[in-house]
NUKOL-933106 format. One record per residue: x, y, z of N, C-alpha, C in turn; residue in three letters. Coordinates in pm, whole numbers, plus 32768, in hexadecimal, padded with zeros to 4 digits. Example, Ala and Ser with C-alpha at 12.3 -4.5 7.8 and 13.67 -1.06 7.14 Angstrom:
2
85277DC7830C84CE7E3E830C85287EB6830Cala/85057F1F82C485577F9682CA850A80038313ser/
END
This chain:
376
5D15A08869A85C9FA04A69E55CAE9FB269DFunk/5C889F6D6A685C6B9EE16A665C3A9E836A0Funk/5C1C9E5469E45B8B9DE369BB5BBE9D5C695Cunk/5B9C9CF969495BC19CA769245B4E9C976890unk/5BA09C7C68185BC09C7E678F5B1B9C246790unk/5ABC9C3A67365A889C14670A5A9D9BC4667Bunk/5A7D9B2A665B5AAD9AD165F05A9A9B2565A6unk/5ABB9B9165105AB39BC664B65A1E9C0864C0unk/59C29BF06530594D9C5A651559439CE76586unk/59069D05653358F79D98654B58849DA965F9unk/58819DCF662E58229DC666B857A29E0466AAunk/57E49E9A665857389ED4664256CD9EC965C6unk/57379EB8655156E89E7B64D556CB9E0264B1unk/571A9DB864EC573D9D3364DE57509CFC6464unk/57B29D35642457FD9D26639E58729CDF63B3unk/58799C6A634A58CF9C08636859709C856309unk/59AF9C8363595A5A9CBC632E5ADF9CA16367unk/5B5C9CA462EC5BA89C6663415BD59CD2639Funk/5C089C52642E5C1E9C6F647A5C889D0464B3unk/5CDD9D0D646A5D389D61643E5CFC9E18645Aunk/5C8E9E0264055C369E7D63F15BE69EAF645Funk/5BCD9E6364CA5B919E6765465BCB9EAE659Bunk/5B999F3865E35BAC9F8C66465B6B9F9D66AFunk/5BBA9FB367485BA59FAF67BE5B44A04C67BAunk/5AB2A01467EE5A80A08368345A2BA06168CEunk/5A4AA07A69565A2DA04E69CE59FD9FBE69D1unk/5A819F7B69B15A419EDE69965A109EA76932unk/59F39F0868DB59979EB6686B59ED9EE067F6unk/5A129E69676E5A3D9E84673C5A179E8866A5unk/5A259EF4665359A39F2765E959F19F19655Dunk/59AD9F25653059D69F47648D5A169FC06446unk/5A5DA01363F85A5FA05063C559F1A0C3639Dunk/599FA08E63755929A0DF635D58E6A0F263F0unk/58BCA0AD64405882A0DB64A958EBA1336509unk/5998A13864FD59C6A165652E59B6A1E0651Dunk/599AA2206498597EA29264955912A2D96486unk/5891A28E64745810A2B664BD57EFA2CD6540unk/582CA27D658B581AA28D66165860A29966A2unk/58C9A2E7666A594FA31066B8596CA363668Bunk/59ECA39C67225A24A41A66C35AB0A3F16738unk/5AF1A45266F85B8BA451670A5B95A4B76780unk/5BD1A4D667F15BA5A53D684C5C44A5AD6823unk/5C07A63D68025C96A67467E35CE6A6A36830unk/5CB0A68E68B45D3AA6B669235D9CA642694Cunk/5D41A5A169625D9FA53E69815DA4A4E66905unk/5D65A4E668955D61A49368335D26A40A6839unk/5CDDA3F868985CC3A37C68EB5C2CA3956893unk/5C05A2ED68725B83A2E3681E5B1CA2B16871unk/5A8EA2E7685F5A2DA31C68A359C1A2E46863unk/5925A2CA68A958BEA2DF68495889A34D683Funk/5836A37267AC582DA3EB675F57DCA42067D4unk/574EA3A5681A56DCA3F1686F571CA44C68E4unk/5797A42E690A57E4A4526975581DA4C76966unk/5826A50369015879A56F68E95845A5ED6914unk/58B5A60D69A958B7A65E69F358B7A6F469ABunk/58FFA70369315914A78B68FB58D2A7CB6898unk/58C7A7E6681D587CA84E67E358B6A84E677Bunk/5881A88066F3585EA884665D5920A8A1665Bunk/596EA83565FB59D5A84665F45A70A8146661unk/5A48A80D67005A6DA7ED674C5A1CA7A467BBunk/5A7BA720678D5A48A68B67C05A8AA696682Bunk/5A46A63D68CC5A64A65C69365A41A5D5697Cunk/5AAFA58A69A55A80A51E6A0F5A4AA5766A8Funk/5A28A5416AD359DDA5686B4F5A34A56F6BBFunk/5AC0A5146BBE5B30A5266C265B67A5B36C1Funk/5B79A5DF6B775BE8A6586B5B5B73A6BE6B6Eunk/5AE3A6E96B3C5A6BA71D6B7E5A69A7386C20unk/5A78A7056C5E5A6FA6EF6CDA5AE9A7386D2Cunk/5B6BA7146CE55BD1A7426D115BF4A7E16CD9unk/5BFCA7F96C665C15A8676C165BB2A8E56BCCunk/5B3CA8B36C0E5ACAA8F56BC65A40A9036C00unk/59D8A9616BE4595FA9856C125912A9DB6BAEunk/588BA9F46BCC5838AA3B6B77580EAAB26BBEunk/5820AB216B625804ABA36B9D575AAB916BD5unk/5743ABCB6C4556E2ABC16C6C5665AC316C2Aunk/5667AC846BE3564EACC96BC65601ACAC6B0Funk/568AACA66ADD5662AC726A26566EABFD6A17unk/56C8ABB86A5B56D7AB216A525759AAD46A27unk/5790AB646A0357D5AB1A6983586FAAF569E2unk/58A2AAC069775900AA2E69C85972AA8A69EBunk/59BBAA756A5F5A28AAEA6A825AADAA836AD7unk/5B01AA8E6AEB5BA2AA786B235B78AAAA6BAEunk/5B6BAA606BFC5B87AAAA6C925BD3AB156CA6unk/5C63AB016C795CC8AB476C8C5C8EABE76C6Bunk/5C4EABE26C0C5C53AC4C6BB35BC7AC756BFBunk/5B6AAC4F6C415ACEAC796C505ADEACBB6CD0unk/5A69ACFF6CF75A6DAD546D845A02ACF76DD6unk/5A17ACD96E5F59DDACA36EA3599BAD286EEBunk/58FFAD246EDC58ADAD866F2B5887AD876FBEunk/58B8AD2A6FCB5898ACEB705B5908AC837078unk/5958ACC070A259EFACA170D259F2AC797173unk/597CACAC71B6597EAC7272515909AC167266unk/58C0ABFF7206583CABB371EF5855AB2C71E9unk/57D5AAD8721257FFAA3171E957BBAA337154unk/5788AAAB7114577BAA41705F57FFAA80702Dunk/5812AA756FCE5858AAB26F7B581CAAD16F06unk/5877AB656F0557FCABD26E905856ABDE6E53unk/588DABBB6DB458E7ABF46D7258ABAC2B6D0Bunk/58E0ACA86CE75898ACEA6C605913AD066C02unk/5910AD186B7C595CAD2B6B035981ADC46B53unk/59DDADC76ACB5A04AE6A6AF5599EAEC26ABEunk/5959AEBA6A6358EBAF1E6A335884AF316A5Funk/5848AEB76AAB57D9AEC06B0F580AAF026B96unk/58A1AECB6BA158D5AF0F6C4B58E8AFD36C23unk/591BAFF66BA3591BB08A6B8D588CB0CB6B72unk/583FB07A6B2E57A8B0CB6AF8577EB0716B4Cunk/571FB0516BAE56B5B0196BEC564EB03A6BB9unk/5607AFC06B8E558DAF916B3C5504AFFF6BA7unk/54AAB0326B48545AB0876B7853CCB0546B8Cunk/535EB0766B805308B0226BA952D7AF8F6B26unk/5312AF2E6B6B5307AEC86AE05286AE8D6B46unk/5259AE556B0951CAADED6B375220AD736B69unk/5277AD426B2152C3ACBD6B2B533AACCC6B9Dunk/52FCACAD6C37536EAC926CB953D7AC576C81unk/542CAC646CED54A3AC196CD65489AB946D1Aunk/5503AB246D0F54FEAA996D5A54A1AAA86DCBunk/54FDAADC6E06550EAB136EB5546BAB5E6EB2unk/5418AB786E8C53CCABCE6ED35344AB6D6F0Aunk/535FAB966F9D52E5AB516FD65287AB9D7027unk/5204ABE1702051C5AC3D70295192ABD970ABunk/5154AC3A710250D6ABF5718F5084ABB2712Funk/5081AB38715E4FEAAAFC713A4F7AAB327162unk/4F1DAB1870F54E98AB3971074E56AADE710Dunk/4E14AA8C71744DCFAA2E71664D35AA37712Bunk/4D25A9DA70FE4C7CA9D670B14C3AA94D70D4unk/4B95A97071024B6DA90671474B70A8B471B7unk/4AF4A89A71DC4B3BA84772394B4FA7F9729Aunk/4B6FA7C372FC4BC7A73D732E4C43A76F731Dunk/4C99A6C9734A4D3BA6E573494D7DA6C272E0unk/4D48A66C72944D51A60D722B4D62A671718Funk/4DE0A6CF71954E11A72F71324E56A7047093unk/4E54A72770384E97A70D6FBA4EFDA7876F92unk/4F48A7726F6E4F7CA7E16F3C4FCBA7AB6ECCunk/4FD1A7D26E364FBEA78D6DB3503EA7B26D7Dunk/50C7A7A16D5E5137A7D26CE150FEA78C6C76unk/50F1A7D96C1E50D8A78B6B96515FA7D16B27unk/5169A7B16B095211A7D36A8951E2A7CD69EFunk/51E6A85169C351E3A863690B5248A84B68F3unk/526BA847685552D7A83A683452BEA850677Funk/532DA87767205322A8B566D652E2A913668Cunk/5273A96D66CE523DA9E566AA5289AA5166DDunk/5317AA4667125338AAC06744533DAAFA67A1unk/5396AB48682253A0AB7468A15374AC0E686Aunk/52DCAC28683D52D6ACB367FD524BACFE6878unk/5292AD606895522CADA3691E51B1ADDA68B1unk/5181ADCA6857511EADF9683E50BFAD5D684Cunk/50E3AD0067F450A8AC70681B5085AC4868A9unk/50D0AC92694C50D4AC5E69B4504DACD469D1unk/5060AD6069924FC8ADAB69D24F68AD666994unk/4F3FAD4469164EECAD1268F64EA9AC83692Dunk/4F0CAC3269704EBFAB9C69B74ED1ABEF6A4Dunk/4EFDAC1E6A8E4ED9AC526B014EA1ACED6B07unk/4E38AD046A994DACAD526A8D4D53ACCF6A98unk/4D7FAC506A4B4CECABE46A4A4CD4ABB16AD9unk/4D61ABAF6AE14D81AB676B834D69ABA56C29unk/4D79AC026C284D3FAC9D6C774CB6ACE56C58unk/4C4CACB16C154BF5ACF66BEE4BB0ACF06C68unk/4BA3AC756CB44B27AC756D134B77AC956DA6unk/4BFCAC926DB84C3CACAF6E204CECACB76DEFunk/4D30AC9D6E814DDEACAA6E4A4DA7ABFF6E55unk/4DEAABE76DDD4DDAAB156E0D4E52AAF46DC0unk/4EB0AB4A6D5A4F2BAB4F6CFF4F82AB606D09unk/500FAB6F6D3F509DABCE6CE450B9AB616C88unk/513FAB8D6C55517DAB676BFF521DAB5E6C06unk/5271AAF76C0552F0AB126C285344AAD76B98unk/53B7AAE26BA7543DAAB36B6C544FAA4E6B87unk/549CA9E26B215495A97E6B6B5545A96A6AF9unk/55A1A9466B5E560BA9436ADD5634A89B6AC8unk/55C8A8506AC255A6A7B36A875571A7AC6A05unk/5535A80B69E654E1A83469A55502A84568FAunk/550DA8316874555EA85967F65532A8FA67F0unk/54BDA93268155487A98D67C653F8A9B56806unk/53E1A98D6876533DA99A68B95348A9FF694Bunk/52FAA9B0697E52F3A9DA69FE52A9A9A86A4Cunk/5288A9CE6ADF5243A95B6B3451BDA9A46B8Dunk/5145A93C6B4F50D3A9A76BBF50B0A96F6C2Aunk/50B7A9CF6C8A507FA9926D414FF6A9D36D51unk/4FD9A9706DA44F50A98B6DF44F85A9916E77unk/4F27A9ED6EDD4F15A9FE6F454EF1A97A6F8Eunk/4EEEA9556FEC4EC3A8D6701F4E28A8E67024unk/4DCFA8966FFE4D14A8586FF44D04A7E47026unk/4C95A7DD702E4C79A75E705E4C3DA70A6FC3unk/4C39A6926FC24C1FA66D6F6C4BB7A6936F03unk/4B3FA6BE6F4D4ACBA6B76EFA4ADDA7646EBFunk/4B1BA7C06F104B5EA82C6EE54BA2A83E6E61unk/4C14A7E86E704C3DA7BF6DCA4BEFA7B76D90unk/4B71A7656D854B37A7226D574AC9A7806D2Bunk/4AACA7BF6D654A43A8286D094A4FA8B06D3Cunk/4A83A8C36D624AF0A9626D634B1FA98E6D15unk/4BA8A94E6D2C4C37A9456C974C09A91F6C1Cunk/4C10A9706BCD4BF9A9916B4B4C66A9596B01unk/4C6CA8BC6B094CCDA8566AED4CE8A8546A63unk/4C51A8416A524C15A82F698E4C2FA8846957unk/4BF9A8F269544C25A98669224CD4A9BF691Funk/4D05A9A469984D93A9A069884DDAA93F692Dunk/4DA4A8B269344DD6A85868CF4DCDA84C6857unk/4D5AA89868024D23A8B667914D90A9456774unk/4D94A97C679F4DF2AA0767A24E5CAA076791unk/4EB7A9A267CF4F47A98067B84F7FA9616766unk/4EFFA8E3674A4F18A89D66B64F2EA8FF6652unk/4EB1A95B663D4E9FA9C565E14F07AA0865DCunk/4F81AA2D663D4FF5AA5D66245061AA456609unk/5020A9D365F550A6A97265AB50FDA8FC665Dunk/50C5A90866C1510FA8C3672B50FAA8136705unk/5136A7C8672F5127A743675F5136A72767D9unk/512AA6B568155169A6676886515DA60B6870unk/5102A59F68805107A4FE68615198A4FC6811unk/516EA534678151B1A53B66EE525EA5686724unk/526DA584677952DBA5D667865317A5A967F4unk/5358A53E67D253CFA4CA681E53DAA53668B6unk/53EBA57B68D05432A5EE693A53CFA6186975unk/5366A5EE698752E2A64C69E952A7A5CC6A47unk/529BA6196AA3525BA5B66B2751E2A5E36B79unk/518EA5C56BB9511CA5D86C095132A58C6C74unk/5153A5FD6CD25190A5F36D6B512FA6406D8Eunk/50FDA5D16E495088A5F36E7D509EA6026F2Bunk/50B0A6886F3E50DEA69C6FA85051A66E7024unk/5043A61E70AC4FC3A62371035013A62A717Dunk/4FA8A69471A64FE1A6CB722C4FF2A64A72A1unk/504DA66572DB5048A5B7734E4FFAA5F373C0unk/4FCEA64873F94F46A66D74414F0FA5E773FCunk/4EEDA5D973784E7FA576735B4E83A4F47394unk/4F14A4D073BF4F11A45074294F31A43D748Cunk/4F0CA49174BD4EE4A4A575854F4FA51C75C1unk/4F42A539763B4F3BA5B476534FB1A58F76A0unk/5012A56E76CA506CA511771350D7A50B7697unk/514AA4F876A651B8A4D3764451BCA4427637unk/5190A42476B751A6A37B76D95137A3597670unk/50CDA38F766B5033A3457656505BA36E75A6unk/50AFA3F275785096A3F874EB5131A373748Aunk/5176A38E751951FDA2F874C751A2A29074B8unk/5147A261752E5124A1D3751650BEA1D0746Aunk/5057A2327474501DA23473E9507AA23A734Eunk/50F6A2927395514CA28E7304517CA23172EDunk/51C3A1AF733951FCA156732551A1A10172EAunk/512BA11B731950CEA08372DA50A8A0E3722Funk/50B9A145722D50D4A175718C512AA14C713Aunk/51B5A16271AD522AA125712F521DA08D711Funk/51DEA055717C51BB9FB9716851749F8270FBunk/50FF9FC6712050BC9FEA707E50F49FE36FEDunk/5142A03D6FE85171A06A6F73520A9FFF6F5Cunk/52499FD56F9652879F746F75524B9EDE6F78unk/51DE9ED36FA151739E4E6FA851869E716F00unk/51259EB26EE050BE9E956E7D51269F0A6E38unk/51D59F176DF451F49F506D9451EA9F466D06unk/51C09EB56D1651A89EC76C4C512F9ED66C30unk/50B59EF26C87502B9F206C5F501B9F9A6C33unk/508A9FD76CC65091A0936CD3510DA0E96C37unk/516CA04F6C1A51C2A07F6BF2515BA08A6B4Aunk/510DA0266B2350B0A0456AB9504EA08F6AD4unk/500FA0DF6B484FBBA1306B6C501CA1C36B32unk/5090A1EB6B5950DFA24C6B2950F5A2586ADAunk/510BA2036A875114A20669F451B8A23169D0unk/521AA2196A1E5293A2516A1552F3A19F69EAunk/534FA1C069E753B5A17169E953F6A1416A45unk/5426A0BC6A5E5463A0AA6ADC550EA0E46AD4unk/550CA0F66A5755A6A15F6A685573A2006A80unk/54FBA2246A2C54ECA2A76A7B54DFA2B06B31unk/5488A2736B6A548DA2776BCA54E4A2636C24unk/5575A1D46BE355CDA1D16C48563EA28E6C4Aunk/5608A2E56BCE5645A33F6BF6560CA3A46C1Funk/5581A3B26C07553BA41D6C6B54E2A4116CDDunk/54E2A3A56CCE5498A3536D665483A2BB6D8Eunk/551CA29C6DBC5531A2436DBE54EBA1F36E3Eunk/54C2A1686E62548BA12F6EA25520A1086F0Bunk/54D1A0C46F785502A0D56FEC5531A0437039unk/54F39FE26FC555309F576FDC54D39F17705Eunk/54849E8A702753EE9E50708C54679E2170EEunk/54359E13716E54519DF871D953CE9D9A720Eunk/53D89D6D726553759D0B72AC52FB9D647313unk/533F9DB4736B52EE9E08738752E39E817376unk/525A9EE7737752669F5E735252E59FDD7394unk/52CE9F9A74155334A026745D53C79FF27469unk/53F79F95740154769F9E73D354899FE07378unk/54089FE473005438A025729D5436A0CE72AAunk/5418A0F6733053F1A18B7346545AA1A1739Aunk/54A9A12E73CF5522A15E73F75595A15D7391unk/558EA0EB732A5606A10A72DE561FA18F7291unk/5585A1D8726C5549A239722F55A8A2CB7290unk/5588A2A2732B558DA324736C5641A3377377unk/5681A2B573395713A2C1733B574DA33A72E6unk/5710A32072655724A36F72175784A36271BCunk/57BBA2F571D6583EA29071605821A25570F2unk/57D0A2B4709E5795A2A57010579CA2F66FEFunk/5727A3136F7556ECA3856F0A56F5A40A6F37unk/56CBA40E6FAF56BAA4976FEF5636A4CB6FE9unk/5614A5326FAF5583A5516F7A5562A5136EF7unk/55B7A4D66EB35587A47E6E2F556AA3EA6E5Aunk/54E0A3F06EA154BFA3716EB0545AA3996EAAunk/53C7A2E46E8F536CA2E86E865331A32D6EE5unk/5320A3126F6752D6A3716FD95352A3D27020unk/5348A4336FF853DFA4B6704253B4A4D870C3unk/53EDA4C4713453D3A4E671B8540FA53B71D5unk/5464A55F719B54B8A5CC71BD546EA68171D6unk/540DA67F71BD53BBA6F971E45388A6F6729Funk/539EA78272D0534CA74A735D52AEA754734Funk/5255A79472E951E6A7A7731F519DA71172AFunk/5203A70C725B5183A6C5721651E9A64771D5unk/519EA5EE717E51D3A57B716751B9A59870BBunk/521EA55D70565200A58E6FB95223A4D66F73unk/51BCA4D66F43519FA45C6EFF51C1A4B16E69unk/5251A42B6E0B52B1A4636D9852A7A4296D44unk/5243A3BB6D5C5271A3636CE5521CA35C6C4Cunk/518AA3D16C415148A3BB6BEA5164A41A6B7Dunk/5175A3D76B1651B1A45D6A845119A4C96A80unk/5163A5116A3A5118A5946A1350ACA58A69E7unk/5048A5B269AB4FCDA59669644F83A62D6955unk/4F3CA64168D84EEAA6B668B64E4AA68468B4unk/4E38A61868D54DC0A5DC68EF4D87A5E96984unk/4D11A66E69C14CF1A66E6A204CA9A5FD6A69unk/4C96A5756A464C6DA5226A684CCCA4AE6A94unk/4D52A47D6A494DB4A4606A7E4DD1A4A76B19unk/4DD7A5636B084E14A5776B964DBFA5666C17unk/4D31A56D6BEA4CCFA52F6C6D4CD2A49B6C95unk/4CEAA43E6C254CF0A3CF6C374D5BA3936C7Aunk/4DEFA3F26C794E51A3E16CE44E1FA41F6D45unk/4E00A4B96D7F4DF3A4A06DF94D76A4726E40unk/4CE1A4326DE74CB6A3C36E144D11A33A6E6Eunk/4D77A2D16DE74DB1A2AB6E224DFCA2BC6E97unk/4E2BA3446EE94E8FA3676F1F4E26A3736FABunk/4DC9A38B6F944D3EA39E700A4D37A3107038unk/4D44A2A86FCB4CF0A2346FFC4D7CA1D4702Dunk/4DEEA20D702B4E46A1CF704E4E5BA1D87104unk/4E75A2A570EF4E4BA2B971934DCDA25E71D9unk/4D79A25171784CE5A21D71DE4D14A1B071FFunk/4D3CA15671AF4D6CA0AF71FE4DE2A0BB7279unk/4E4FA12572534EBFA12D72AB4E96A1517348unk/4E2FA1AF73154DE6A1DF73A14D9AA18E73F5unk/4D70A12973B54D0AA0C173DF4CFBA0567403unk/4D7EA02A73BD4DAC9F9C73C74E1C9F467429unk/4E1F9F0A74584E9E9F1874BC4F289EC67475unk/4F839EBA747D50009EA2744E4FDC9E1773FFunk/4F919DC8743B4F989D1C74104F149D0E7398unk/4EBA9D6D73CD4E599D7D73814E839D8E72D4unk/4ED19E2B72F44F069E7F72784F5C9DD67240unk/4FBC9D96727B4FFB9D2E72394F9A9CD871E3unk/4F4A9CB972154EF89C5471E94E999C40718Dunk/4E849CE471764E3C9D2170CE4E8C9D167053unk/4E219CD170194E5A9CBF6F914E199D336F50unk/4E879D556EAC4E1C9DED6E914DB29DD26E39unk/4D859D3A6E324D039D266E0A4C919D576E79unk/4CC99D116EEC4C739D7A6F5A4C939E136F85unk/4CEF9E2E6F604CD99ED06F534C769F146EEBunk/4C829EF86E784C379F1E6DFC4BCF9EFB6E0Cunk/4B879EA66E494AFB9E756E5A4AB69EA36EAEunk/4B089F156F164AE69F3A6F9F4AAB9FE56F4Aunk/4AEB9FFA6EE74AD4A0836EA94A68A09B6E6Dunk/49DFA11F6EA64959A11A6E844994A15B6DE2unk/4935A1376D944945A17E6D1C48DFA1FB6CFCunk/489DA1F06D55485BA27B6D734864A2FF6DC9unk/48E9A2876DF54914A31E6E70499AA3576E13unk/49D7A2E76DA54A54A2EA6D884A4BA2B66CF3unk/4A1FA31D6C9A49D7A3086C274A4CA3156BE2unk/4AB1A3786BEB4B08A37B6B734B99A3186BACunk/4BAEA2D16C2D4C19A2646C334C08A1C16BEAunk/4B7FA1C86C194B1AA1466BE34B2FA1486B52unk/4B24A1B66AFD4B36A1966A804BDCA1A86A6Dunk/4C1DA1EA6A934CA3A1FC6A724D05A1446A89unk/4C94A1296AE84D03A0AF6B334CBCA03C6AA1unk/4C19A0566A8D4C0AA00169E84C4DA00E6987unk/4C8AA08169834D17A0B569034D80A058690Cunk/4D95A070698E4E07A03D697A4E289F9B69ADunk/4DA49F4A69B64DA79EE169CA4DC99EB56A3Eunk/4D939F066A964DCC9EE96B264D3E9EF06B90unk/4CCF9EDD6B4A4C789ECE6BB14C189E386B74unk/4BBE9E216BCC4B929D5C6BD04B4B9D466B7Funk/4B0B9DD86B1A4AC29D8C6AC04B089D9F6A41unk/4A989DA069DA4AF89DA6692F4B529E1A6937unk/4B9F9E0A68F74BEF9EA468F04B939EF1685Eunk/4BAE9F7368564B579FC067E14BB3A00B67C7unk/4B9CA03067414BF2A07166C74C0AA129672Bunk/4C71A14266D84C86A1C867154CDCA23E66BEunk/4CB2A29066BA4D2FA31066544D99A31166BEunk/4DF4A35566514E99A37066584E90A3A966EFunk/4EE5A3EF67294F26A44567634F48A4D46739unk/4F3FA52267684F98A59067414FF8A5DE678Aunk/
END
């Protein structure tokens, strides 16, 4: 790896050492001790990595090049498999389905917990065009089908509004979807609280659990009925969101190294429908970017971490409502010319009770900021 020698200090601890002792990791060059807190060695090319990055699983460390090239996750259990060695289930298909050999000989019987791949008809709820549809990601309570009947009994009580899938990002969880709603649907429908109180109780995290994300799929019906009429609204989105990234990037609560690897931004441009063309190139992230276009029916906003707090997840797709409302409303020079003091000031706190306080948490709205509990 590249990078040029830092005078005897360390980059991430900033411990003065001699120089000697200093090791290359993507440019930055670390200490001893941080070398082995926060890296790993990759065991197919030997090539050194950061630890958050590690493509592989308990015992076998995995850059993401030799991952990519030599390897996949059974779709089924998850667990980490050799191409060579896995069965592709769908050999004439555009996903690719690979399963272990024990899932490809015994096929899994009725588990509650889908695989990657499973995408059922939507059911829409509510309504207008203006749809949500929610990934939220557990993580260390376990991929256990009795835990997935039990939050999708809380979650299904008043209708289907639940599954539950696999997710092989995941250490040990799994991932719950909603059907697409309309906002206020979520909002006192979805049995957010009750599911979030429940999870906890089973031991899940997300905030807590470096590896979980809250991805928010909205149908593009919601910005005009025309392809032409829904690009022009998306572009003045991604405008948005690269305007104002270090508001959104402390609204997420993630890292700007987490995000440059699970949803990476798209780089400000001057006007909006450049940045929706560099977007529609596709010579980036791919689907690991902040707004993923890569879906045809709907658009998935990536960048906000996990949370077991049902008030955090209204308060994003609050935010995510009031973002469409300006994009929809505003015309290209307009959207430029807002500062997000005038965005935040434009937000009723009575229509939008739990963003108003979330954005006081986190010190991102015009008046005092106010004290707030953890995450979970």
């Amino acid at each position: 790896m590249n990078g040029e020698k830092q005078s005897g200090t360390c980059t991430l601890c900033g411990s003065a050492v001699q120089e000697s002792s200093l090791q290359a990791v993507d440019d930055q060059w670390i200490c001893t001790i941080c070398l082995e807190e926060a890296s790993n060695l990759c065991t197919e090319c030997g090539e050194r990595f950061w630890r958050s990055d590690d493509a592989g699983c308990e015992g076998i460390a995995l850059c993401q090049i030799c991952y990519d090239r030599d390897f996949t996750h059974c779709c089924h259990c998850g667990t980490l498999v050799r191409r060579y060695s896995a069965y592709n289930e769908d050999p004439d298909g555009y996903e690719e389905r690979y399963s272990c050999d024990v899932c490809y000989c015994e096929p899994p019987g009725e588990n509650p917990i889908q695989d990657y791949y499973f995408k059922p008809t939507p059911v829409f709820y509510g309504d207008g065009s203006r749809h949500f549809g929610v990934e939220l990601e557990l993580d260390e309570g376990g991929e256990i089908g009795e835990n997935a009947y039990i939050l999708m009994e809380i979650g299904n009580r008043n209708g289907d509004y639940l599954y539950i899938k696999h997710d092989g990002s995941l250490s040990d969880g799994m991932e719950l979807v909603t059907h697409p709603m309309t906002l206020e649907y979520q909002r006192y429908k979805m049995p957010w609280a009750e599911l979030c109180q429940k999870a906890l109780s089973l031991g899940y995290l997300s905030h807590r659990a470096s590896s979980c994300g809250l991805h928010v799929h909205i149908s593009r019906l919601a910005f005009g009925a025309t392809e032409a009429q829904q690009d022009s609204v998306i572009a003045r989105i991604l405008y948005f969101f690269e305007k104002h990234w270090e508001e959104l990037l402390k609204f997420s609560r993630r890292t700007q190294r987490q995000l440059d690897h699970w949803a990476a931004r798209y780089g400000y441009k001057d006007q909006p429908k450049e940045i929706l063309d560099f977007a529609k190139k596709g010579a980036h992230s791919g689907r690991y970017t902040c707004v993923n276009l890569q879906n045809e029916d709907t658009v998935e906003f990536r960048m906000f971490r996990g949370t077991l707090k049902s008030n955090t997840i209204f308060a994003t797709l609050q935010l995510l409502n009031c973002i469409c409302d300006v994009a929809l409303t505003l015309s290209d020079d307009e959207l430029k010319s807002m500062a997000w003091t005038s965005f935040v000031a434009g937000i009723q706190p009575e229509q939008y009770p739990e963003l108003v306080q979330y954005l006081k948490e986190q010190r991102l709205y015009i008046n005092e900021p106010i004290e707030t509990e953890g995450e979970a």
